[in-house]
N, C-alpha and C positions, 0 to 999 in steps of 0.2 A: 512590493509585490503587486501585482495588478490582478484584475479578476481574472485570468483567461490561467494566467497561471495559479492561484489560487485554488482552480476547478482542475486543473491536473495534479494537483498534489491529494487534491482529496482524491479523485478517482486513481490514483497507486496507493491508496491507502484502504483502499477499499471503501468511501465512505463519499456521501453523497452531500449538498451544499442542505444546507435547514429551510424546510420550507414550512413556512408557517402555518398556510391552508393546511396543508399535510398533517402537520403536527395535530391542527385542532379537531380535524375530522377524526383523528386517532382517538383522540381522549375521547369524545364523542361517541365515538364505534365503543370504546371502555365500557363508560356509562351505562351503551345499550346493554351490554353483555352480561350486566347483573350487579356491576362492583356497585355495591350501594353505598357508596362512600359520598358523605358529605364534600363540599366543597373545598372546607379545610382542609380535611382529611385530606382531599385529592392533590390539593398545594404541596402539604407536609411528605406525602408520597413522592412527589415528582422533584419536590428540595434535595429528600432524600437519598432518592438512587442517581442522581445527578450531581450529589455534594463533590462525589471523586474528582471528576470533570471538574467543576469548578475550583478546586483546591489546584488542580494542574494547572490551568490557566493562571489562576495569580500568581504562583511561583513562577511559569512561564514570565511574566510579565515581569515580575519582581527581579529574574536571572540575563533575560532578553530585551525589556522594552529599548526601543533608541531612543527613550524621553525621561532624562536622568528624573524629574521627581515624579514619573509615572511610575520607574523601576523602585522610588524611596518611599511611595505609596503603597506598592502591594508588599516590600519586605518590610515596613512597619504595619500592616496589617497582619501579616504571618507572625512577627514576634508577638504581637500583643496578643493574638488568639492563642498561642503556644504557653508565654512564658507572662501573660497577664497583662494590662496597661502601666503602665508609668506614671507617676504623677508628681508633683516638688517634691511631698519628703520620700520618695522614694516607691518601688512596686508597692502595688495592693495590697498584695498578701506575702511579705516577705518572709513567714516563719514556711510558708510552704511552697517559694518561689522555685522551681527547679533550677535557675542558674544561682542564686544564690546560692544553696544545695551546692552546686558543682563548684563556684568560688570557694567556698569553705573549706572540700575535700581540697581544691588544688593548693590552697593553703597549708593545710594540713601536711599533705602529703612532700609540700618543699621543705616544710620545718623537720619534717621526719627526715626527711633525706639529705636537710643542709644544703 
């Protein structure tokens, strides 16, 4: 996709390209307005109402990229935040891994059912 189109998908979307100057004058204007938030603070803020957005982006990435180990980068990023890291002998916390968890029931529930 090239920029010209790029710039028309945002504007039917309502939503304008990121402009940095922009951005920082913003925070800046913040500041003046009384948030007397530390630095950190102002980082951990800006992580935070932004997590959304970037949580869709990597699935984006993980479901669309055209760059098969860009796509096995961001769906091994998603499991490991989800369902924990991996490591030889197995998940980190396997007494509380959620698919573990779910292996068990589906177990469970074939032996009940035959």
């Amino acid at each position: 996709m090239d920029k010209e189109q790029a710039d028309e998908d945002l504007e039917a979307k309502n939503l304008s390209p990121w402009d940095p100057v922009h951005a920082l004058e913003s925070l800046t204007d913040e500041r003046r307005a009384g948030l007397d938030e530390d630095e950190y603070a102002l980082a951990r803020r800006l992580l935070r109402e932004n997590a959304p957005n970037a949580v869709l982006a990597i699935v984006h990435l993980a479901q669309n990229s055209s760059n098969e180990a860009t796509r096995l980068k961001a769906a091994q990023y998603v499991v490991d935040r989800v369902m924990g890291r991996v490591t030889e002998g197995g998940l980190l916390d396997e007494a509380n891994d959620p698919f573990t968890r779910f292996l068990a029931q589906c177990v469970s529930e074939v032996g009940e059912n035959g």
